[in-house]
Backbone as a chain_set.jsonl record, in Angstrom:
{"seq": "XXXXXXXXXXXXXXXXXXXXXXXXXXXXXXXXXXXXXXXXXXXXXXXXXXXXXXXXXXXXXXXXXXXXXXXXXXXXXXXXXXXXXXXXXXXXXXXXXXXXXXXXXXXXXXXXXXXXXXXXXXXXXXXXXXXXXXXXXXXXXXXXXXXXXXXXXXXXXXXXXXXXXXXXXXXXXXXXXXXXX", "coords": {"N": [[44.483, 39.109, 44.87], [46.314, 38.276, 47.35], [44.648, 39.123, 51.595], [46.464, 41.884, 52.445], [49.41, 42.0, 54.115], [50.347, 39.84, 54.468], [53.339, 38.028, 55.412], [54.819, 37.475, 53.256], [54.319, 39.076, 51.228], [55.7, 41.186, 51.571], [58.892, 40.666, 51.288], [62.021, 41.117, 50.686], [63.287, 42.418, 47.954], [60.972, 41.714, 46.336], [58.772, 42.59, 43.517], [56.325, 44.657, 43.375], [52.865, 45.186, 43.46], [50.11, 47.412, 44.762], [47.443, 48.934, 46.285], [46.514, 51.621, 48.148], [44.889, 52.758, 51.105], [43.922, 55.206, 50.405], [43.295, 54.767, 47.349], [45.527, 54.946, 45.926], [47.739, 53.662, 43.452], [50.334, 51.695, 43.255], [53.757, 50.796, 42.484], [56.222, 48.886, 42.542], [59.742, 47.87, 43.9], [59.961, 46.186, 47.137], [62.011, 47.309, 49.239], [63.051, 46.979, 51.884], [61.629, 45.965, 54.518], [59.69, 46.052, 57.784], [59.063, 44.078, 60.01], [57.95, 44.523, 62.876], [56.939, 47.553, 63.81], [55.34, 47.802, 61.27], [56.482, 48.966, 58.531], [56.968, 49.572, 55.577], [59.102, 49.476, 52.448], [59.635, 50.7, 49.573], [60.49, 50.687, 46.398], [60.732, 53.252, 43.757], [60.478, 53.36, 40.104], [61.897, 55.772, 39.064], [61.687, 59.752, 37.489], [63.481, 59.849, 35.734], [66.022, 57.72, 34.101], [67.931, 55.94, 36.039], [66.696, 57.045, 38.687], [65.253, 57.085, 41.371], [62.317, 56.655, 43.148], [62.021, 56.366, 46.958], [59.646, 55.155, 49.006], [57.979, 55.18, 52.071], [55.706, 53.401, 53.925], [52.952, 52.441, 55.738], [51.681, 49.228, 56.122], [49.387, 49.272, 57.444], [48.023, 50.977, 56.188], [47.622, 50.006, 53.259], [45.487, 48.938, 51.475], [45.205, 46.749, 49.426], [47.183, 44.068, 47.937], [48.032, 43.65, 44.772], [49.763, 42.269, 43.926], [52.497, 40.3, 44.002], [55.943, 39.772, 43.464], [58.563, 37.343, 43.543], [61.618, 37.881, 42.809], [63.718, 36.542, 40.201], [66.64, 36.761, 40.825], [68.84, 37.224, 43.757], [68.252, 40.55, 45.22], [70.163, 43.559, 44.313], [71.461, 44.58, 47.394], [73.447, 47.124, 48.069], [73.338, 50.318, 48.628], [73.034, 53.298, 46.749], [75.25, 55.906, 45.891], [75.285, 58.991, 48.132], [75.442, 62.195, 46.882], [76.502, 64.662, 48.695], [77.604, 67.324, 48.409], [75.698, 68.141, 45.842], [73.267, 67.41, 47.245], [73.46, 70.172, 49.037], [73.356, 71.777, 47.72], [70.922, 71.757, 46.332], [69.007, 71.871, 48.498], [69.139, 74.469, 49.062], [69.052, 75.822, 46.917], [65.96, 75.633, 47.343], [65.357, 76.641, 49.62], [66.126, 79.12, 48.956], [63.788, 80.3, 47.155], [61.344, 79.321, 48.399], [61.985, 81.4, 50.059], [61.48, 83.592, 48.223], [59.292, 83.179, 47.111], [57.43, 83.603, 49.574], [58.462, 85.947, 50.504], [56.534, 87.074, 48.744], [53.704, 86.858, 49.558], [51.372, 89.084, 51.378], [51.457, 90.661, 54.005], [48.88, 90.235, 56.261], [46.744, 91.643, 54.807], [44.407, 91.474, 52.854], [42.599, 88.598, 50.737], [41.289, 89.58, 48.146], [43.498, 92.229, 47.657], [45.903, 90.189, 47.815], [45.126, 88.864, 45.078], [45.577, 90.874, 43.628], [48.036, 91.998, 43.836], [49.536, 89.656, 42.975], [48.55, 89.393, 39.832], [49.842, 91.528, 39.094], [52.489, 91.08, 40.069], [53.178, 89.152, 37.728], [53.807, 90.808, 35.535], [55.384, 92.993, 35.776], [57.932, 93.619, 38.296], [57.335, 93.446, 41.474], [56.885, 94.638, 45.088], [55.914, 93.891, 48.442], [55.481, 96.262, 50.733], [55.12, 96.655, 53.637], [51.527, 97.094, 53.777], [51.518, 98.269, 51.221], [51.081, 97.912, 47.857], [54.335, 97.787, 45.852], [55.64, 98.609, 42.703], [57.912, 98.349, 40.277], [59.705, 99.923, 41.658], [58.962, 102.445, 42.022], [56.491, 103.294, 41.826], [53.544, 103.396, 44.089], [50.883, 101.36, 45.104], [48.155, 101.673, 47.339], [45.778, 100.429, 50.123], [42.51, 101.206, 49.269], [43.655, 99.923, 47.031], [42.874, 100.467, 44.458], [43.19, 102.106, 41.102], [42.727, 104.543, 41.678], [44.127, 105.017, 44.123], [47.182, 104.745, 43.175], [50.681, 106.11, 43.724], [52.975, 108.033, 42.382], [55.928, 109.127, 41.426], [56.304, 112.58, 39.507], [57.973, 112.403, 37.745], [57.507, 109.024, 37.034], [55.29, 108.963, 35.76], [54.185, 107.853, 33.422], [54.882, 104.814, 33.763], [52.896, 104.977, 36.808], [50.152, 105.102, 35.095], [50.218, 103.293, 33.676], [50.236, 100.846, 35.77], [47.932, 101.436, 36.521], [46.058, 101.066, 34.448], [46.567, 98.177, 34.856], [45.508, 97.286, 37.146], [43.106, 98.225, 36.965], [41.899, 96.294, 35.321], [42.426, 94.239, 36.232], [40.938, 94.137, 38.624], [38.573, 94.512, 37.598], [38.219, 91.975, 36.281], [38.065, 90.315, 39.093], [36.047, 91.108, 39.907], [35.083, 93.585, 41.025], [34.201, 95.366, 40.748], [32.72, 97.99, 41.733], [34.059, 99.473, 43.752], [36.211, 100.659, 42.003], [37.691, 103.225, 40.14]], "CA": [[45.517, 38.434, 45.632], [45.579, 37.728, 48.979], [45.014, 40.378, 51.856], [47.542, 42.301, 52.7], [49.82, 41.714, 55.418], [51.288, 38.266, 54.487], [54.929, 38.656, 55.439], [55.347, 36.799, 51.611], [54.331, 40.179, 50.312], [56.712, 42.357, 52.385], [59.863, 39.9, 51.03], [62.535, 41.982, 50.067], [63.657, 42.318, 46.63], [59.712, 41.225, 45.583], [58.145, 43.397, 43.068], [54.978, 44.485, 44.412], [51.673, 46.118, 42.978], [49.617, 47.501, 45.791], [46.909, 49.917, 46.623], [46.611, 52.034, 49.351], [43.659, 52.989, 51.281], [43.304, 56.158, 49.555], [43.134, 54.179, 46.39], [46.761, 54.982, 44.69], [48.418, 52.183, 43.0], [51.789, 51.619, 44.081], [54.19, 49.706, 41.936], [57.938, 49.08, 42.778], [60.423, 46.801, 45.135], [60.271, 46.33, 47.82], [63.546, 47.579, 49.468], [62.829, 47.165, 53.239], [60.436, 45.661, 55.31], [60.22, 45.965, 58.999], [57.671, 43.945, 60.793], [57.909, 45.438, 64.597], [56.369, 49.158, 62.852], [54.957, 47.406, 59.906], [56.781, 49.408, 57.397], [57.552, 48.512, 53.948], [59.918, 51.065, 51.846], [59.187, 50.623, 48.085], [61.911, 51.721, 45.541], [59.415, 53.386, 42.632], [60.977, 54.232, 39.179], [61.48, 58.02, 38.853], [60.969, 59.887, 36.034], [64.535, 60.109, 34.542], [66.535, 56.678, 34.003], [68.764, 55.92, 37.133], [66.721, 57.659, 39.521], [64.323, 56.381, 42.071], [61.658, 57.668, 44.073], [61.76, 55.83, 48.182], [58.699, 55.51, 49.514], [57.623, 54.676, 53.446], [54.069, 53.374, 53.874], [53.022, 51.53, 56.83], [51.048, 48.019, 55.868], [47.827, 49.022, 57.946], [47.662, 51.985, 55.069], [47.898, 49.385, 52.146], [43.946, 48.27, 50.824], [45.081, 45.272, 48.56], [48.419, 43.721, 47.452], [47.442, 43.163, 43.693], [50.738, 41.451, 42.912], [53.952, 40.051, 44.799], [56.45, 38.584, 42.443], [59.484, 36.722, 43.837], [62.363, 38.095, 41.922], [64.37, 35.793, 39.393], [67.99, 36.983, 41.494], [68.584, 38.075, 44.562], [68.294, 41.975, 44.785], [71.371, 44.2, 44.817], [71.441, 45.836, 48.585], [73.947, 47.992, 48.1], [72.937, 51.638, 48.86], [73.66, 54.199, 45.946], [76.332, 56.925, 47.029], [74.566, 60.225, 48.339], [76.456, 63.225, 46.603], [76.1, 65.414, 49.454], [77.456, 68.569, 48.255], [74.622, 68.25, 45.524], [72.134, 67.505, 48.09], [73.072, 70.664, 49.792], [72.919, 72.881, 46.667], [68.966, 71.475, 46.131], [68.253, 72.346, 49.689], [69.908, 75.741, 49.221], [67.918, 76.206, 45.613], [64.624, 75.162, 47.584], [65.525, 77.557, 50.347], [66.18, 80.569, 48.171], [62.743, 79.731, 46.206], [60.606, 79.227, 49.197], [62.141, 82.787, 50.524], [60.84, 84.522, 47.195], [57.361, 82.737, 47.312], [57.208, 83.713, 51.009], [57.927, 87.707, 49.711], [55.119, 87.582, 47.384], [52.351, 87.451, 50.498], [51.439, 90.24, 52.046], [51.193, 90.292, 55.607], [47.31, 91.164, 56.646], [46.434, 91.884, 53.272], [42.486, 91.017, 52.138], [42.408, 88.023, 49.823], [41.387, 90.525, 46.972], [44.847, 92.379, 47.994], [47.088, 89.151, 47.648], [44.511, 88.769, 44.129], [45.724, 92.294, 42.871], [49.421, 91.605, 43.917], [49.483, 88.616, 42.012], [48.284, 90.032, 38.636], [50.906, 92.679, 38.898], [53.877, 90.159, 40.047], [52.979, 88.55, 36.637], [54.025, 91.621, 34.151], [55.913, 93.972, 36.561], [58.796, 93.793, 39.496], [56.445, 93.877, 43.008], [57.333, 94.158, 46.372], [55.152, 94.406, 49.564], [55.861, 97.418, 51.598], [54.212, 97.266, 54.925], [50.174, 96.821, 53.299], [51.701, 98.887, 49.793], [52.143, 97.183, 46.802], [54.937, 98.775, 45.421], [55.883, 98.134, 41.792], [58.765, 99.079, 39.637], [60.091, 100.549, 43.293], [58.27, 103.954, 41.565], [54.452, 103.21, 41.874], [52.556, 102.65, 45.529], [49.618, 101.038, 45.626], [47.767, 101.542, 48.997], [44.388, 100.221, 50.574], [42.416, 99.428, 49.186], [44.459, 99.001, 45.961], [42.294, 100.98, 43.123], [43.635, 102.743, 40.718], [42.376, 105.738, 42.463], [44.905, 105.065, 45.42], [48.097, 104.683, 43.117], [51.016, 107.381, 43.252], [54.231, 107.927, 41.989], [56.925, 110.617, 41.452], [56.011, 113.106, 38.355], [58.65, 111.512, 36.197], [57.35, 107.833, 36.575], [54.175, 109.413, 35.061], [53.789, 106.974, 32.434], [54.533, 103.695, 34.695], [51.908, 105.167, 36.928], [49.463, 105.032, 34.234], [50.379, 101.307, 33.094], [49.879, 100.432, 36.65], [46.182, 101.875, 36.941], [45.409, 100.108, 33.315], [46.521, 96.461, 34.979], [45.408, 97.019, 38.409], [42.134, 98.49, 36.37], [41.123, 95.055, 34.765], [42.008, 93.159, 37.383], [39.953, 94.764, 39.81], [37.293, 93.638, 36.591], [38.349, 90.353, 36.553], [37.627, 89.834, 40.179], [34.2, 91.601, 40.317], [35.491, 94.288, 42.555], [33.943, 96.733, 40.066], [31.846, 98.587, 42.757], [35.249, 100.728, 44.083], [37.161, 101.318, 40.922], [37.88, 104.283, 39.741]], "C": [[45.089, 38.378, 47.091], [45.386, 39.181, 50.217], [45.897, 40.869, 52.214], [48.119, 42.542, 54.03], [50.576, 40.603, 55.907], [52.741, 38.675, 54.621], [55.707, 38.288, 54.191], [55.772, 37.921, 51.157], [55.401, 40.927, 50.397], [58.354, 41.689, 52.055], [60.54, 41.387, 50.072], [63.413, 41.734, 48.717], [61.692, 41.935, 45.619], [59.59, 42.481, 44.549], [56.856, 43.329, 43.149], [54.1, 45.434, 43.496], [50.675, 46.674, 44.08], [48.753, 48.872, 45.328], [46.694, 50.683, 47.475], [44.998, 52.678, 49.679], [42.652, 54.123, 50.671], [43.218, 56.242, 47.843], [44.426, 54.449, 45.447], [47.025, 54.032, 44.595], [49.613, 52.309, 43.172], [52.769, 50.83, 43.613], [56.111, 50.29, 42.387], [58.254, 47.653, 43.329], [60.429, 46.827, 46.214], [61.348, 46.25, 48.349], [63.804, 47.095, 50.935], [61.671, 46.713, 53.481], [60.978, 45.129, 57.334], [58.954, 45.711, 60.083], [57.068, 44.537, 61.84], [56.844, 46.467, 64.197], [55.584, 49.056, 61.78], [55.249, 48.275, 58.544], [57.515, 48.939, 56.6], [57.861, 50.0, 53.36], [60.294, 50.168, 50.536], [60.145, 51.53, 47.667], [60.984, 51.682, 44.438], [60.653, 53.62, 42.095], [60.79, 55.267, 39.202], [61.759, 58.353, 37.861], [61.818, 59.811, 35.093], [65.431, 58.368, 35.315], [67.847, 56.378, 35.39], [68.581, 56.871, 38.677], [65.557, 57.453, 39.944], [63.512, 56.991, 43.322], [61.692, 56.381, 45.35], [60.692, 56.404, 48.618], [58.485, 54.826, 50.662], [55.94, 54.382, 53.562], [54.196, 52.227, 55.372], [51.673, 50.744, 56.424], [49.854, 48.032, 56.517], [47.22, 49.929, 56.536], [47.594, 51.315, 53.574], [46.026, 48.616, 52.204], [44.162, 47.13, 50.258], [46.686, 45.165, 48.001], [47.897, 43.064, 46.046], [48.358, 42.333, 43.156], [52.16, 41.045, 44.095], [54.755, 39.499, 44.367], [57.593, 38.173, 43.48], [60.952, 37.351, 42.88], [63.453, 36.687, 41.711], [65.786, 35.787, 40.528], [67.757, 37.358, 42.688], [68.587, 39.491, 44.536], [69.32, 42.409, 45.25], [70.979, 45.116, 45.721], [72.02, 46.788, 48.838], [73.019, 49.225, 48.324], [73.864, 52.391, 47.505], [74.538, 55.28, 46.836], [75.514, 58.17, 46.588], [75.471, 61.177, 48.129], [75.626, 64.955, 47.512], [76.368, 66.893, 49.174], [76.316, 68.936, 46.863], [73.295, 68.489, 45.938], [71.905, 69.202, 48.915], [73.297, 72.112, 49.066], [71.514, 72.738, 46.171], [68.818, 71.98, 47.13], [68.374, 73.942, 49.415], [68.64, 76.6, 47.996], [66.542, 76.326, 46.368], [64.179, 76.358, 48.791], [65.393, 78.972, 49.869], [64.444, 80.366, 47.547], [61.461, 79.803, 47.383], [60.484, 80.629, 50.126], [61.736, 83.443, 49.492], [59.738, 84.612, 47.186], [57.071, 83.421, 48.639], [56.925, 85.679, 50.87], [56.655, 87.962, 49.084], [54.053, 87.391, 47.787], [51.979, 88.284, 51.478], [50.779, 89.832, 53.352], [49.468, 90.867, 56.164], [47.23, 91.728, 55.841], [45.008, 91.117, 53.422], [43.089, 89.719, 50.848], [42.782, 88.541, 48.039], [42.881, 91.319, 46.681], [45.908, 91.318, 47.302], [46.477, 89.449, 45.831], [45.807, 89.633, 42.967], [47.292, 92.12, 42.636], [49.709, 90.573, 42.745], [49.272, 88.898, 40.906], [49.526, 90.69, 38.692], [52.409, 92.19, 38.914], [54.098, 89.766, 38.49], [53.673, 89.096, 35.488], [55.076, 92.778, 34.79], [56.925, 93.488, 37.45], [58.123, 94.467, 40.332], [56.724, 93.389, 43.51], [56.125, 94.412, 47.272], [56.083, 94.955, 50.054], [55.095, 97.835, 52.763], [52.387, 96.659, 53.972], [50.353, 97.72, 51.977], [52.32, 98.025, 48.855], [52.999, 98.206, 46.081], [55.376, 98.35, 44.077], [57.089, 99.018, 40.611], [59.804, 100.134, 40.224], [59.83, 102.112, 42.643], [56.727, 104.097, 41.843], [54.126, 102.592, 43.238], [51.162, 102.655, 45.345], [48.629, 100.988, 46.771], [46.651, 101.267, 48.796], [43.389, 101.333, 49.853], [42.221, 99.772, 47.56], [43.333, 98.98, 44.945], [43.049, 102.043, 42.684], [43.623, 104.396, 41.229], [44.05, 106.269, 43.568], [46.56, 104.758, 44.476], [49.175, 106.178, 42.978], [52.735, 107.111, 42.768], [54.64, 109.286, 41.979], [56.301, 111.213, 39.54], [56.592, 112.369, 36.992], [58.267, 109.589, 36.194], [55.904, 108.15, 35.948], [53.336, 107.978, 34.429], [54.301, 105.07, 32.653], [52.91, 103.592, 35.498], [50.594, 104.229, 36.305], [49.282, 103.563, 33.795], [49.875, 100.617, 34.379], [48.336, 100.664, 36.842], [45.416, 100.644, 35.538], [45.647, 98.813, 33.793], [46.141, 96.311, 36.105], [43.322, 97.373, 38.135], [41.304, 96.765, 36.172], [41.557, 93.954, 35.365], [41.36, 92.859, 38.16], [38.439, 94.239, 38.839], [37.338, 92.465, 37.0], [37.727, 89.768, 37.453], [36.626, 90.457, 40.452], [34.243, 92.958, 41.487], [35.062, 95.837, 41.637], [33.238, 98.34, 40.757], [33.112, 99.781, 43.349], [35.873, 100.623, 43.281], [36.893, 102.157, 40.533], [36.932, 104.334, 37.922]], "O": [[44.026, 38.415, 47.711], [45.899, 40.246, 49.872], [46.638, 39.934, 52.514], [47.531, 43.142, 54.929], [51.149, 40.345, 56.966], [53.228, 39.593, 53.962], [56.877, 38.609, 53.987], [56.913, 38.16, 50.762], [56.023, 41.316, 49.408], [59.198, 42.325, 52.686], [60.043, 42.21, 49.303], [64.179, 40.775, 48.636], [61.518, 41.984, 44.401], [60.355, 43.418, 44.777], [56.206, 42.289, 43.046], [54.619, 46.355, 42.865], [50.222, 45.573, 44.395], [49.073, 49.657, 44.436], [46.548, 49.748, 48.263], [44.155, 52.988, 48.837], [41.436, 54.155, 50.485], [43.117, 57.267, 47.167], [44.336, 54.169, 44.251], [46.72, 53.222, 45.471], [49.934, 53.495, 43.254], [52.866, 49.849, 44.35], [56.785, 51.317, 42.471], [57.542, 46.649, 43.318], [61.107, 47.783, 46.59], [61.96, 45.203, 48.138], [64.978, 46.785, 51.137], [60.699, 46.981, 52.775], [61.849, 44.449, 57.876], [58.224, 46.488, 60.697], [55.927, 44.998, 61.838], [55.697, 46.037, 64.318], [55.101, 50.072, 61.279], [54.439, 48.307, 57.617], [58.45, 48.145, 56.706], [57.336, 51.098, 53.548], [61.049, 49.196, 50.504], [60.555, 52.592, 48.134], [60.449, 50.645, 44.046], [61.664, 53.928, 42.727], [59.699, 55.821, 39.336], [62.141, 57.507, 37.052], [61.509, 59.725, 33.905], [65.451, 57.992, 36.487], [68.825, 57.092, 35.171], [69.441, 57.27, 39.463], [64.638, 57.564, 39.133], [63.989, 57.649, 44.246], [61.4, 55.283, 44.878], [60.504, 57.617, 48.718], [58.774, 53.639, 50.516], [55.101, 55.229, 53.254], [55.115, 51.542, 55.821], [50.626, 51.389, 56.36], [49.121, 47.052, 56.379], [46.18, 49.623, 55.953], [47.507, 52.123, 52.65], [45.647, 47.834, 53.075], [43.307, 46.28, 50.507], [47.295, 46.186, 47.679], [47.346, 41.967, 46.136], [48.109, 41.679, 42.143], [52.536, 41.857, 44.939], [54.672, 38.32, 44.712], [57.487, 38.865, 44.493], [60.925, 36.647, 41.87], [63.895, 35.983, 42.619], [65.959, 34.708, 41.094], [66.651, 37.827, 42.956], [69.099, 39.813, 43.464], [69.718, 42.025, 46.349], [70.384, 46.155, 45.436], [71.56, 47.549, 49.689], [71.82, 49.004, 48.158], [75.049, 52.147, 47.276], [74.523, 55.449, 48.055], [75.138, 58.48, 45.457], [76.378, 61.265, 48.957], [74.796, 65.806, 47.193], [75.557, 67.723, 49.586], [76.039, 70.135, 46.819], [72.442, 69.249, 45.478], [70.81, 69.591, 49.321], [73.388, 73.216, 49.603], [71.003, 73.693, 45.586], [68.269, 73.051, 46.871], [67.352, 74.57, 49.693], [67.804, 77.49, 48.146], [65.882, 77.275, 45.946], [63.061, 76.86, 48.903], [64.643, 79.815, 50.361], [64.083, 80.229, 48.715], [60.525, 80.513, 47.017], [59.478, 81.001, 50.73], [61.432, 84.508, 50.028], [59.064, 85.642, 47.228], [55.969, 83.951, 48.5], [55.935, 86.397, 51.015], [55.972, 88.984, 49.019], [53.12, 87.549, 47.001], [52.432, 88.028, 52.593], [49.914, 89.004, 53.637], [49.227, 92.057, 56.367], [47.813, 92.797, 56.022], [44.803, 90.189, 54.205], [44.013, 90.055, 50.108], [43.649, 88.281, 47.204], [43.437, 91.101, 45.605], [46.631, 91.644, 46.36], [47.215, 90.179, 45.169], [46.524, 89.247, 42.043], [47.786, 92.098, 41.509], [50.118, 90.941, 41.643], [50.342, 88.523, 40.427], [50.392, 90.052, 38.095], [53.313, 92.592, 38.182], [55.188, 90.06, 37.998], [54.113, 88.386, 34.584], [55.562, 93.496, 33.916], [56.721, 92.278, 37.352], [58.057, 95.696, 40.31], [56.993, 92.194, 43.384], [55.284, 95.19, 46.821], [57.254, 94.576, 50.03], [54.559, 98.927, 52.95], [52.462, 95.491, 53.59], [49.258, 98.01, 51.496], [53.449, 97.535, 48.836], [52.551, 99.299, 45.734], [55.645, 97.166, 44.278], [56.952, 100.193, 40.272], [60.508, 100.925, 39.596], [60.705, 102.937, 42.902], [56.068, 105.12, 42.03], [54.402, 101.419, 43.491], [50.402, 103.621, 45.397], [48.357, 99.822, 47.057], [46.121, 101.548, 47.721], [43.75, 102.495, 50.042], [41.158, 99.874, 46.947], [42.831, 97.93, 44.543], [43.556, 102.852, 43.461], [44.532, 105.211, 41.069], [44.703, 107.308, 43.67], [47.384, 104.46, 45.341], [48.784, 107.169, 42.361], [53.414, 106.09, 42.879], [54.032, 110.29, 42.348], [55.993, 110.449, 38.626], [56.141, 111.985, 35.913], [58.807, 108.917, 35.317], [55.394, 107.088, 35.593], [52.344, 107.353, 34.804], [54.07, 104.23, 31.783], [52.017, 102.786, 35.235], [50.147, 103.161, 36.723], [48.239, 102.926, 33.644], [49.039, 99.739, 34.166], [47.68, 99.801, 37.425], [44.58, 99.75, 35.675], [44.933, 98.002, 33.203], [46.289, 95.152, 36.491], [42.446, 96.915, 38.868], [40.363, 96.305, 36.817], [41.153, 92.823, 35.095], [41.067, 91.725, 38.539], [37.457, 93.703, 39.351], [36.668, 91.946, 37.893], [36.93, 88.867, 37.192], [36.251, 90.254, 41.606], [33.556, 93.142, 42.492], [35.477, 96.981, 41.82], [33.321, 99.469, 40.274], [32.839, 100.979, 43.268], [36.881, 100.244, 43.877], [35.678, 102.274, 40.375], [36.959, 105.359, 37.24]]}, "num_chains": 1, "name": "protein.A"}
């Protein structure tokens, strides 16, 4: 087709095929087009039936317009209605979620460290404690985080023990065989 940039293409309601410079393909409506800024705002299908992904691209970032149809009708402009106390139970979900992930890296921790953590998050309840992984809030792991270095109270004995066997073949896993116990 032709290159891109014809103000044909950018017609709103068109259905458009496009590539972008970093070679994605780009299929939707265009919903918006705003020459001044050169942005064009594409309404994609999303993945479940009545729900649409908006996308912003600016027309220097577009490689080839492979398609520009004209639509049969005009397009309905309406705006869907934004159910805001939904919106601000996703943010809230995304918030809580991003504060858990955020727990689960240790502050000035070694690579290998985060490594070890990670294995143990997997099968166990672990917190960071300062540079201690702590697990099962009975077992501390300290620097540098071989079974050697774990302790617990007499009666978690047999936690302990489970902890050295998974902190054991992890420490394999990652080649860190040279200081294990």
């Amino acid at each position: 087709m032709a290159a891109p940039g014809a103000t044909t293409d950018w017609a709103v309601g068109n259905n458009i095929v496009l590539v972008t410079q970093q070679g994605e393909e780009v299929r939707g409506l265009v919903f918006a087009f705003d020459a001044p800024s050169s942005l064009v705002i594409i309404k994609e299908n999303g993945a479940h039936s009545g729900v649409s992904n908006i996308r912003v691209l600016n027309t220097s970032g577009v490689r080839e317009v492979v398609s520009s149809v004209k639509p049969e009708r005009p397009m309905d402009l309406t705006l869907p209605l934004v159910d805001l106390e939904r919106c601000r139970k996703r943010e809230e979900r995304a918030l809580q979620q991003a504060e858990l992930e955020s727990a689960r890296v240790g502050e000035g921790v070694t690579k290998e460290a985060q490594a070890i953590f990670d294995a143990l998050v997997k099968t166990m309840p672990t917190v960071w404690r300062n540079k201690s992984i702590v697990v099962l809030d009975s077992v501390y792991v300290d620097e540098p985080y071989t079974p050697d270095t774990c302790r617990s109270d007499e009666e978690h004995r047999a936690t302990r023990e489970r902890v050295k066997m998974v902190l054991k073949l992890e420490r394999q896993r990652l080649g860190l065989l040279d200081s294990c116990a």
